[in-house]
C-alpha positions in Angstrom: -80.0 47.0 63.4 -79.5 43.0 62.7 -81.5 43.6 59.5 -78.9 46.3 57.9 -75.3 46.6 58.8 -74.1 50.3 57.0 -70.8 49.5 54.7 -69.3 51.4 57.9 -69.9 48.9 59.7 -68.6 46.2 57.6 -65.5 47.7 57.1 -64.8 48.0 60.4 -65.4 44.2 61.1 -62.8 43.4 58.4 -59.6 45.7 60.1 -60.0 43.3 62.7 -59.4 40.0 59.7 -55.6 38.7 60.6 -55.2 38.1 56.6 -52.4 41.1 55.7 -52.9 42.8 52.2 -49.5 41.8 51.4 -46.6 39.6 52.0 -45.2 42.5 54.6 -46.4 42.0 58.5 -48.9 44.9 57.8 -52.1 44.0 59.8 -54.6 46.1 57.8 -58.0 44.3 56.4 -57.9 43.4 52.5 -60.8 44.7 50.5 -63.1 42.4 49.4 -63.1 40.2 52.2 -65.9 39.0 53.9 -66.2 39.3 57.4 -67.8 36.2 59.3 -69.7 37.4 62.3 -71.0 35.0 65.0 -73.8 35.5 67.7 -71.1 37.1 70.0 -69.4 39.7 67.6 -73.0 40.7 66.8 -73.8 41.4 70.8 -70.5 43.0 70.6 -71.7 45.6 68.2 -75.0 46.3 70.2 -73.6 47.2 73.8 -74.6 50.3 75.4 -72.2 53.3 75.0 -71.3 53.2 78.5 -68.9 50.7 77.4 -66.8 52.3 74.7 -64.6 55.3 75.1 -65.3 58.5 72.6 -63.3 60.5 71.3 -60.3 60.5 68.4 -57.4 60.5 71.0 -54.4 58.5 70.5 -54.8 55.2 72.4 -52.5 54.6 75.0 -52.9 50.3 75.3 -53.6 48.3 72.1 -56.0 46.0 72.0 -54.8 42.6 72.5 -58.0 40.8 70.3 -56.5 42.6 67.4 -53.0 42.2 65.1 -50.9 44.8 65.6 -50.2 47.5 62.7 -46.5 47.5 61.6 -45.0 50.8 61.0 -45.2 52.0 57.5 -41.2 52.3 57.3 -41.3 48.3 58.2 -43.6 47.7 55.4 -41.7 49.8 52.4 -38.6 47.8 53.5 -40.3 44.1 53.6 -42.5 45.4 50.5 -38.7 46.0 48.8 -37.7 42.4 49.3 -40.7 40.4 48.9 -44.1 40.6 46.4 -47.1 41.0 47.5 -49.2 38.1 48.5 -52.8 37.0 46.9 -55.9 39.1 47.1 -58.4 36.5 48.6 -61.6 35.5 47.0 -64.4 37.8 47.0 -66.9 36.2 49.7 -70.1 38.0 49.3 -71.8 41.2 47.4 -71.7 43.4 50.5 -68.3 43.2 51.4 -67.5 43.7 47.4 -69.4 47.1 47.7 -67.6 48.6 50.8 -64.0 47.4 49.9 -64.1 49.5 46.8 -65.5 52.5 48.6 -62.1 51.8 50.8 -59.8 51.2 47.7 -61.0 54.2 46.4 -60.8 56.7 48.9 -57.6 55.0 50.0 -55.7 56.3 46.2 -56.1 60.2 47.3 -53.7 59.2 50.1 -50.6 61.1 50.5 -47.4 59.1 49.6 -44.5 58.0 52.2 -41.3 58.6 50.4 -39.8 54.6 51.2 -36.8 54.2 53.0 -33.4 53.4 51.5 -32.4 49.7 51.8 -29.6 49.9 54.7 -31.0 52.5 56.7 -32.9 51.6 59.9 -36.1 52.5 60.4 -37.8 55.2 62.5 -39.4 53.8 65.4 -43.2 54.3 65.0 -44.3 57.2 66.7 -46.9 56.4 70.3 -50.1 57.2 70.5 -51.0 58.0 73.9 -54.6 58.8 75.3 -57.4 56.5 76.8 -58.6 54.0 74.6 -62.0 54.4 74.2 -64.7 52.0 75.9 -67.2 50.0 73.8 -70.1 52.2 72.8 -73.5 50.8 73.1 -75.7 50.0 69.7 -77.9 52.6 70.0 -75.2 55.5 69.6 -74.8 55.4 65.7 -73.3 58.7 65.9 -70.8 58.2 67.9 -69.9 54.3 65.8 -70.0 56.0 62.4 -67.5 59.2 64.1 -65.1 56.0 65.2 -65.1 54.6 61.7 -64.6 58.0 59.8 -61.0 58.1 62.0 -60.7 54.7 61.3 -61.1 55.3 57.7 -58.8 58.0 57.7 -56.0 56.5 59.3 -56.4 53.6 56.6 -56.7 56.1 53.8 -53.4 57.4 55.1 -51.9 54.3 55.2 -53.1 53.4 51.8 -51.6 56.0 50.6 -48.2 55.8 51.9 -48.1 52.0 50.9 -49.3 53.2 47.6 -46.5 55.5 47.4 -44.1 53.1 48.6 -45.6 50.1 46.1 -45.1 52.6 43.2 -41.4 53.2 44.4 -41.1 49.6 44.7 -42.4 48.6 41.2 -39.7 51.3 39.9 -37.1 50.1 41.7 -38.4 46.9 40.2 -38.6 48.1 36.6 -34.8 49.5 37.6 -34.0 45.9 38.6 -35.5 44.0 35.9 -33.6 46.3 33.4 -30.3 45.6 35.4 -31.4 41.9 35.5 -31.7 42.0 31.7 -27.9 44.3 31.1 -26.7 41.9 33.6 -27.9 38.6 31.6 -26.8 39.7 28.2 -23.7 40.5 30.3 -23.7 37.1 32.0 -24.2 35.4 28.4 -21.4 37.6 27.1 -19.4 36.5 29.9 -20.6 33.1 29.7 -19.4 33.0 26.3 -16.0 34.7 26.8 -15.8 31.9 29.5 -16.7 29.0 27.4 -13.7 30.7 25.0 -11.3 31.1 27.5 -11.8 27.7 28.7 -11.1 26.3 25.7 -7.6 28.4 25.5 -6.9 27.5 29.0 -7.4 23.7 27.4 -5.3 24.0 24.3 -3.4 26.0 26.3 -3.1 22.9 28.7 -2.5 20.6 26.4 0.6 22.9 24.3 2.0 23.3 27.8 1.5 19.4 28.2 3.1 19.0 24.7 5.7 22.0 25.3 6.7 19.8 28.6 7.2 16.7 26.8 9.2 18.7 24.5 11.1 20.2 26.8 12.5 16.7 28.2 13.0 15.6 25.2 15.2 18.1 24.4 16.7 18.1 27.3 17.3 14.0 26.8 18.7 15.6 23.0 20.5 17.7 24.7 22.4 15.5 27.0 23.0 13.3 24.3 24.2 16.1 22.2 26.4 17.1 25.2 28.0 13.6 25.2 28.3 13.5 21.7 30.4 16.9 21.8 32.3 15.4 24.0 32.9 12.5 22.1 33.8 14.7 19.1 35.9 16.8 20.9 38.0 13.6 22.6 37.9 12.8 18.6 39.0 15.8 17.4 41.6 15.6 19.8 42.6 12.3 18.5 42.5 13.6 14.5 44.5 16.5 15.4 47.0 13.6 16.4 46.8 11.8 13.9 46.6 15.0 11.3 50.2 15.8 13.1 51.1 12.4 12.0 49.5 11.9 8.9 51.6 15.4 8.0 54.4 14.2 9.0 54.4 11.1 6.8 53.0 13.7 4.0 56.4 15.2 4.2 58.1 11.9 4.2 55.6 10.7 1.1 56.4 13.4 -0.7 59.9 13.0 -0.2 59.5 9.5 -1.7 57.6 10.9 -4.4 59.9 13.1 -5.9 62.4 9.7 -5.6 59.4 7.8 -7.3 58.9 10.0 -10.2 62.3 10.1 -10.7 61.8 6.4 -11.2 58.8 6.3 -12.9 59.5 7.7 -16.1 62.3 4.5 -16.0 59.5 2.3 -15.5 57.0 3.7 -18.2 59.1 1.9 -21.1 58.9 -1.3 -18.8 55.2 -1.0 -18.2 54.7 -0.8 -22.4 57.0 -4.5 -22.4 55.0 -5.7 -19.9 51.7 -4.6 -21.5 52.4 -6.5 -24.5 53.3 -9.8 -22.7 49.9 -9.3 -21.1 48.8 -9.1 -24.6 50.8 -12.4 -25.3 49.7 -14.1 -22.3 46.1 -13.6 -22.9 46.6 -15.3 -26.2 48.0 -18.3 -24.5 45.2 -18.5 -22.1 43.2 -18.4 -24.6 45.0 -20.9 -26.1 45.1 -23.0 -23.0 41.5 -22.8 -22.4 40.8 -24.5 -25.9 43.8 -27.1 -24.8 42.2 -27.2 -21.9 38.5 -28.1 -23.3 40.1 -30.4 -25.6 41.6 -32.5 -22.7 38.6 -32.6 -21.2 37.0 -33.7 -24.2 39.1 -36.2 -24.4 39.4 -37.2 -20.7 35.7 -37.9 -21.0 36.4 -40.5 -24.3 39.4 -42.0 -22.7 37.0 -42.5 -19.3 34.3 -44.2 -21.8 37.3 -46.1 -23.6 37.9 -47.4 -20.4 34.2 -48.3 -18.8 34.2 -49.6 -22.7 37.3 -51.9 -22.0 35.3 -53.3 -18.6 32.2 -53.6 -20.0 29.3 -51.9 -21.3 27.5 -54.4 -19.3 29.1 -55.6 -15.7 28.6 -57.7 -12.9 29.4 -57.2 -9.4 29.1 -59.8 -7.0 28.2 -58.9 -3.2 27.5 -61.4 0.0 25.9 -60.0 3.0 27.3 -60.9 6.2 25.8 -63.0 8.7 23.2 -61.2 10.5 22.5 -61.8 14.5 20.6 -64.9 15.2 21.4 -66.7 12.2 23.3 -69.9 12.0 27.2 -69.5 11.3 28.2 -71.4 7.8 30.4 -74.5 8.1 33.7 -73.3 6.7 34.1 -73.7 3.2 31.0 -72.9 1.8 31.8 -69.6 0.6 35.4 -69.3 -0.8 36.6 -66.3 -2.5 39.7 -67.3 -4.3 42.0 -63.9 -4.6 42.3 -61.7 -7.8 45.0 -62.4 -10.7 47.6 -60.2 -9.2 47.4 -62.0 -5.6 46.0 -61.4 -2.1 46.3 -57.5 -3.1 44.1 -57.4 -5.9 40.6 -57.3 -4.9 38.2 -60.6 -5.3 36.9 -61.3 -8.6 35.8 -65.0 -8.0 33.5 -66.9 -5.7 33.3 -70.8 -4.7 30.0 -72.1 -3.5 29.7 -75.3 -1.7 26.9 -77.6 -1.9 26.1 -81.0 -0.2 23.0 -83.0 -1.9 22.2 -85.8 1.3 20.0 -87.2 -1.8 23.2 -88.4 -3.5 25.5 -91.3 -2.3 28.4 -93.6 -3.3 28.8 -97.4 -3.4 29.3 -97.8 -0.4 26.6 -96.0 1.5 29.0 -92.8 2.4 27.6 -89.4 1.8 28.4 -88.0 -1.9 31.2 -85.0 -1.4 30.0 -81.6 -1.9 29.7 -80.2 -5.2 31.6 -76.8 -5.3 30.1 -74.3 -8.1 32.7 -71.1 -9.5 31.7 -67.9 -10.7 33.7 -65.2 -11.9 32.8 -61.8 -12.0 33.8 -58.2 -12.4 34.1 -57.9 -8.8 33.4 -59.9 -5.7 32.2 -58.3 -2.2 32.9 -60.7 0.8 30.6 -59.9 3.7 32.8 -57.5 5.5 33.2 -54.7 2.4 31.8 -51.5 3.2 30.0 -49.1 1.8 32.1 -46.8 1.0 34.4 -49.6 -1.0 31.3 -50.3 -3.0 30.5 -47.3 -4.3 34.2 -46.4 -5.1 33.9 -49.0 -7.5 31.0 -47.6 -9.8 31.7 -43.7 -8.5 33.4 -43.4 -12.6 30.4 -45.6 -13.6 28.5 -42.9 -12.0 30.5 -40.1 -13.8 30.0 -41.2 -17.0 26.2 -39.7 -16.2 27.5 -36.2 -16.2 28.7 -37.2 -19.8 25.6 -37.3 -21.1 26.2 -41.2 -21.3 22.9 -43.0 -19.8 23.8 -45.1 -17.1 21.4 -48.2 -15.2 22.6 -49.5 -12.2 20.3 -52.2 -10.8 20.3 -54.8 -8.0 19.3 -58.4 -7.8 18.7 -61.3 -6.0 16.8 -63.2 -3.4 14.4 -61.4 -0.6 16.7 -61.0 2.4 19.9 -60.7 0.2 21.0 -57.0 0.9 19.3 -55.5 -2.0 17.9 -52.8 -0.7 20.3 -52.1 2.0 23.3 -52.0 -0.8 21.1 -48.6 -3.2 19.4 -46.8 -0.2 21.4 -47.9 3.2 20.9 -48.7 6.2 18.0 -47.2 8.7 19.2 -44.7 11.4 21.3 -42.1 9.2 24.8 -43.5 9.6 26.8 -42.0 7.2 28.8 -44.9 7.6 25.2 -47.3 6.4 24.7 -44.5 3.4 23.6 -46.5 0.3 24.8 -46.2 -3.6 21.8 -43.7 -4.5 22.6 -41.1 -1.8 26.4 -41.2 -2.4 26.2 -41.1 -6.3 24.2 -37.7 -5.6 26.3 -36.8 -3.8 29.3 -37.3 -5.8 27.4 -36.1 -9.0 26.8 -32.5 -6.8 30.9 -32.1 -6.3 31.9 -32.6 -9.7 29.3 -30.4 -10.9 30.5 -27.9 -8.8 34.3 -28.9 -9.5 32.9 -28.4 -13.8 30.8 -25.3 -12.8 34.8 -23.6 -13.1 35.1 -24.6 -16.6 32.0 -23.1 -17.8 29.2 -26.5 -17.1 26.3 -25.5 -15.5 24.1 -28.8 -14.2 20.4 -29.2 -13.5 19.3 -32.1 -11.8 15.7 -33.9 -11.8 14.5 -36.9 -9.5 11.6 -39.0 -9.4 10.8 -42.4 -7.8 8.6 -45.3 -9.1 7.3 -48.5 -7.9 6.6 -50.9 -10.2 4.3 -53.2 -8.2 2.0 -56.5 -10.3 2.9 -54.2 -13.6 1.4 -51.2 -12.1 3.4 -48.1 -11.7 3.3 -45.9 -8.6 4.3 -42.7 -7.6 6.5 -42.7 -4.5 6.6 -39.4 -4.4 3.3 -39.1 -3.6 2.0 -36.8 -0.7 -1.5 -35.9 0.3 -4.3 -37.2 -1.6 -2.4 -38.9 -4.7 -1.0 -41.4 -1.8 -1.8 -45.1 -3.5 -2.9 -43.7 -6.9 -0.2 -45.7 -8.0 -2.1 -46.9 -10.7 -2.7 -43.6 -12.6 0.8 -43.4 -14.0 1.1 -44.5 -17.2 4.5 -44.7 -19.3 4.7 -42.6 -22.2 6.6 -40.9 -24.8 7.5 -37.7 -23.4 6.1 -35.9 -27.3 5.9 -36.7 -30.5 8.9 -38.2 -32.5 10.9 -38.0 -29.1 12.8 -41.3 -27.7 12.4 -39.7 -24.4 10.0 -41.4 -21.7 8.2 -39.8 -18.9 5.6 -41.4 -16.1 2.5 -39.0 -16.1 1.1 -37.9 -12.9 4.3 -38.7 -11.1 6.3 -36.0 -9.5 9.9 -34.7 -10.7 11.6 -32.9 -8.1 14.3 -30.3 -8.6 17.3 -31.4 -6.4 20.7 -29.6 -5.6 21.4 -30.9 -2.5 22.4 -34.3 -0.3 19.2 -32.5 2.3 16.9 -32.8 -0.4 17.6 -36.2 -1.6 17.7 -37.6 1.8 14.0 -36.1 1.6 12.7 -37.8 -1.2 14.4 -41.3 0.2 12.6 -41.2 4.0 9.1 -40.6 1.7 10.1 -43.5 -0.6 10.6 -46.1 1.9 7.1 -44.8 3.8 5.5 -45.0 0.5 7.0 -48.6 -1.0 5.0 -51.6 -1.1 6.7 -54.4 1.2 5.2 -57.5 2.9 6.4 -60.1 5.7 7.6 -63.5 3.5 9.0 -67.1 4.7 12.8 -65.0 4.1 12.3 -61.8 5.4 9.7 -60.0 7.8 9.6 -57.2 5.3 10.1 -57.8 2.1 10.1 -55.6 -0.6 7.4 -56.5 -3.0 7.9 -54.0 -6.1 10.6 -52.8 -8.2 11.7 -49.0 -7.1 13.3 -47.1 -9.7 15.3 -43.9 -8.6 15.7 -41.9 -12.2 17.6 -38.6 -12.2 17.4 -37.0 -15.3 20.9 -34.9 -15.6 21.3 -31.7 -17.9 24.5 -29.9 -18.4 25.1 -26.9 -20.3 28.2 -25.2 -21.8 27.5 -21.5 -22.6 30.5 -20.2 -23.9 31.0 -23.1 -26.8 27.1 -23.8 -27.3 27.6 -27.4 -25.9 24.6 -29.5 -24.4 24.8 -33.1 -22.9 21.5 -35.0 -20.7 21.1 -38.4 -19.8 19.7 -40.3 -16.7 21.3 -42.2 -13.9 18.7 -45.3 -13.2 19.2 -46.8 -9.4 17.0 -49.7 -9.2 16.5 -51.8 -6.3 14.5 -55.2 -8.2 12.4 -57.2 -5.9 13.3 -60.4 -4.8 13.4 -63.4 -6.5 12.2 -66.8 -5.7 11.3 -69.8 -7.0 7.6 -71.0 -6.1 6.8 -74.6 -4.1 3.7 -75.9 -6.2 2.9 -78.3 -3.4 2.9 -75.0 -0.7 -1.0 -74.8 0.6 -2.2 -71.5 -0.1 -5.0 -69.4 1.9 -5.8 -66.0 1.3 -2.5 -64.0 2.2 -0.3 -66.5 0.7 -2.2 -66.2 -2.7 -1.4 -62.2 -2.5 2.0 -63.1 -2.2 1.9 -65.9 -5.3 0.1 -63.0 -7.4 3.2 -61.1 -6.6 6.0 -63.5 -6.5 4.7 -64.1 -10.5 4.5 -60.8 -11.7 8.4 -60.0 -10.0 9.9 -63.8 -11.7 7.9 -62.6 -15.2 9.6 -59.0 -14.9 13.1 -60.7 -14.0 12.5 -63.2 -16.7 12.1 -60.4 -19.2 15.1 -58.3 -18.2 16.6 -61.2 -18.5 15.5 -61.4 -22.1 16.2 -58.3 -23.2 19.9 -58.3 -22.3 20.1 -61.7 -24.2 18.2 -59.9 -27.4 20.6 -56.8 -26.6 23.9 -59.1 -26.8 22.9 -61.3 -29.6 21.8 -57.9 -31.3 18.5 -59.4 -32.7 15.9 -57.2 -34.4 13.4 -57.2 -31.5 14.2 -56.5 -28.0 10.7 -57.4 -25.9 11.2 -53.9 -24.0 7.1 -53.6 -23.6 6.6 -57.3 -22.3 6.9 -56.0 -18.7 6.9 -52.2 -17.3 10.3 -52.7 -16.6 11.8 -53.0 -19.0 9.8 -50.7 -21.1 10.7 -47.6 -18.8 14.1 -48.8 -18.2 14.8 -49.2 -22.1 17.1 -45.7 -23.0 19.4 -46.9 -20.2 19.4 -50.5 -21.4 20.2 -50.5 -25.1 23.4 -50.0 -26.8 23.8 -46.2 -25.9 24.1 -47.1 -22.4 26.2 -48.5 -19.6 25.0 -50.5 -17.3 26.0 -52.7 -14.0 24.1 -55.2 -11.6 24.5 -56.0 -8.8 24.2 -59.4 -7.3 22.8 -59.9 -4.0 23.3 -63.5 -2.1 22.8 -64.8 1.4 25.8 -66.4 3.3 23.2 -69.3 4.7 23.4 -72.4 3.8 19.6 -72.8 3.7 19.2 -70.3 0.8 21.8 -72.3 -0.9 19.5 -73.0 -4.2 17.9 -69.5 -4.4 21.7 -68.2 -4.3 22.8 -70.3 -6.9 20.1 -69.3 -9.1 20.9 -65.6 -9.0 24.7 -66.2 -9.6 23.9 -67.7 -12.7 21.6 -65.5 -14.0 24.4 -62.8 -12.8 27.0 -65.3 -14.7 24.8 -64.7 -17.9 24.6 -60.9 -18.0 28.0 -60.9 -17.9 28.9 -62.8 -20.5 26.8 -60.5 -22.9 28.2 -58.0 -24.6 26.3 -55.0 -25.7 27.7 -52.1 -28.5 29.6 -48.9 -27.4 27.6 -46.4 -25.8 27.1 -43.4 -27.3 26.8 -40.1 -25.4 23.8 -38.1 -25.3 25.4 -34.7 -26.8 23.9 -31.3 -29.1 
């Protein structure tokens, strides 16, 4: 018996295997599985009969050493809901053979119709009886009769789960076809969702945009709202003032039938008055040409008379006494009135000097020696500006013209040269100097002419005239101190016209824009300290304005230029004076300004005694300043001395260079005219 176990046998050992054939609680034995018997189980199988019950009754007590056997309604509804677990490995060759005996037997089973989901199950029926005892090894017969029930009652349940697994895989088959209708449905949906979406978001955002519509419509609309209301309190109004305005209607056109009554009176008056428009526009006409003709002739008068004072003058000006200075002892400036009395203003001056050098017989100091000069006007220290430039404001005129005209100061450093053409510093109108009130002047009556047809143009430019170099004062930027690039030149061929290359002429029209080109002058002038002043200028500056007028209607042109110069200061050198280096810088310069003066000096003589050569190109002076200094132009100097006592010699010295320009008389000017 332990050498061969019948298939029987073997099947019987596996029902008692706890693995289930399926995910279900069923307790039946898979096929194919092998049974593992010990020593025990094998002693099991060979007890005596006497210990086993016979018989095919229903069993009254289950066994406790075996799992129980679920109902077969249980199983069709867990079978439903769940798939079937995995059939084990096979584990030997025996248990191969007998569970496909069982598998095949168990396929003739009847079927269990499966239980509707929902329904509960039928209680699984009892099986009453004795259970029957443990039969001993030797009764084969009696074994095999217990397995064939055995067998059957598995064959029936194989059956009905067979019956129930092929319901199940149709109800799956039923489900997996659902599963597919219901996933193209669920993509369909899904689809139709994803597209409603999308309307729900543009619907969104043309409710958002229908919103903000809406308020701003309404905002409209309350506006509109107010509006009405202001056009109805309007119309209200204009149906007030339409009363009224109908009203005077009726009385206009009551006056209208009494004006055309009148008019047709008035026509013949209209055609008399229409022909002394005729013959008045002939006399303005008439009177315009008057007109130009007195102005013509205004302007030679004016020159007759700048003729009758001189074509070359001399004005005379003394600075006042400036705070810590010494006061002069009284009498050594006089200034004698004019020929009509104390009312007519100053043409002479008296200069004291005392020589302590010179003495009489008897040991007493020689009296002072008193010096005269006459001029064409005398300043005392306390004139003003303003009286200053009235004096040469026709001079000044003459420029608009077309007459050239040089106006130029002189004298010793410290002598009010500077401070008589460009002013005082701090803006003062009061402290304004001759060049920015000429400008100024010159911009009125070119404004005043603009209503007789004259249109003006007006060009400035600056120079420096520094050890016969010229500079650009002008300069800004990177040409600051290239001085020494300008060069004086014709301004083209055959011309009598001269121009300074790479120097800047500015368009001005206004007193802003002169007062520009002044504050960059003085920043840009060459000035030093000296023994007379702590800063001195050290160059000639020439202020040129180049004037152009133009008369449209008649074809007339005029140009000329107003020269401003302010001359460095003159003084006479001490040849026993020890030089170092600074001091020979300032004798470099003191002899190139005395040379230049020396030359102006000599061309006014060559000018008045009308010989053939006038040295204009012995110094850069004169050489630029030569159209404003010749016969064709007018010209005035100023001369610049100081009240001290100290600067006694160097004063003297100017006023009778001053007294020998004035005794020079140059031809009549000629004006500058096409």
């Amino acid at each position: 018996l332990d050498v061969y176990r019948p298939p029987l046998l073997e099947v019987k050992g596996n029902s008692e295997l706890k693995t289930p054939l399926v995910k279900a609680s069923s307790r039946l034995p898979l096929p194919g599985s092998r049974l593992k018997r010990g020593p025990d189980q094998m002693e099991n199988a060979l007890e005596p009969a006497k210990k086993r019950t016979r018989g095919l009754g229903a069993v009254t007590k289950t066994d406790t050493s075996r799992p129980r056997v679920p109902p077969l309604s249980t199983v069709s509804q867990t079978h439903g809901q769940t798939t079937a677990q995995k059939v084990p490995k096979k584990t030997g060759p025996r248990c191969s053979t007998a569970a496909t005996a069982v598998l095949k037997s168990q396929k003739t089973a009847p079927a269990v119709p499966a239980q509707k989901p929902g329904t509960s199950a039928a209680p699984p029926p009892v099986v009453t009886g004795k259970k029957p005892g443990k039969r001993p090894a030797w009764d084969l017969k009696g074994q095999l009769c217990d397995l064939t029930a055995e067998l059957k009652r598995c064959r029936e349940k194989t059956q009905t789960l067979n019956q129930e697994n092929q319901q199940l895989r149709e109800q799956l088959r039923e489900a997996q076809e659902q599963a597919a209708a219901l996933g193209a449905a669920r993509s369909s949906l899904e689809g139709e969702l994803g597209s409603v979406r999308a309307q729900a978001e543009q619907g969104r955002q043309e409710l958002e945009s229908l919103s903000a519509r809406v308020l701003e419509l309404e905002d409209r609309l309350g506006t509109q709202e107010g509006l009405v209301q202001e056009l109805q309190k309007e119309q209200s109004e204009l149906q007030e003032e339409r009363r009224a305005l109908a009203a005077r209607l009726e009385e206009q056109e009551r006056r209208l039938q009494v004006s055309e009554a009148s008019l047709s009176s008035s026509q013949a008056e209209v055609v008399s008055l229409r022909q002394e428009t005729a013959a008045q526009a002939a006399l303005l006409a008439e009177r315009g040409d008057r007109l130009h003709g007195l102005e013509m002739e205004r302007r030679r008068l004016h020159n007759q008379l700048q003729e009758l004072k001189g074509n070359i003058r001399v004005f005379c000006r003394v600075r006042p006494v400036l705070a810590g200075e010494p006061t002069p002892s009284p009498g050594f400036l006089l200034f004698p009135p004019g020929p009509a009395g104390s009312s007519d203003p100053p043409v002479r001056l008296s200069l004291s000097r005392s020589d302590d050098r010179r003495g009489t017989l008897s040991g007493l100091p020689a009296p002072p020696t008193r010096h005269d000069f006459s001029f064409d006007r005398v300043f005392p220290p306390g004139s003003r500006q303003d009286e200053v430039f009235e004096e040469i404001a026709m001079l000044v005129q003459s420029a608009l013209d077309g007459y050239p005209v040089c106006i130029f100061a002189y004298g010793q450093t410290g002598s009010g040269k500077t401070f008589t053409m460009e002013g005082g510093p701090g803006g003062d109108p009061q402290l304004e100097g001759l060049i920015p009130r000429a400008l100024r002047h010159l911009f009125s009556v070119a404004q005043e002419m603009s209503g007789q047809g004259w249109t003006y143009s007006f060009v400035a430019s600056y120079v420096e005239i520094y050890n016969e170099t010229v500079r650009d004062l002008l300069a800004t930027g990177t040409r600051k101190g290239q001085g020494g690039e300008c060069e004086i030149r014709r301004a083209g061929p055959g011309s009598e016209e001269l121009t300074v290359t790479n120097a800047r002429y500015v368009p001005v029209s206004c007193e802003k824009e002169v007062e520009a080109l002044l504050h960059l002058a003085r920043q840009n002038r060459a000035v030093a300290r000296t023994a007379q002043n702590e800063r001195s200028s050290r160059s000639h500056s020439v202020f040129q304005l180049q004037i152009s007028g133009e008369h449209a209607a008649r074809g007339l042109q005029c140009g000329a230029p107003l020269n401003l110069v302010d001359l460095a200061g003159s003084e006479r050198l001490d040849p026993g004076l020890a030089l170092g280096p600074g001091e020979r810088d300032r004798l470099r310069e003191t002899q190139a300004i005395n040379s230049s003066l020396s030359t102006l000096g000599l061309v006014i003589m060559a000018l008045s005694n009308k010989e053939p050569h006038v040295p204009y190109r012995n110094s850069k002076l004169t050489y630029l300043l030569q159209n404003s200094l010749g016969g064709s132009a007018k010209m005035l100097m100023f001369v610049n001395i100081s009240p001290l006592e100290e600067n006694v010699s160097e004063s003297l010295n100017s006023l009778r260079f001053a007294s020998k320009v004035n005794q020079c008389v140059i031809g009549t000017a000629q004006a500058n005219k096409k």
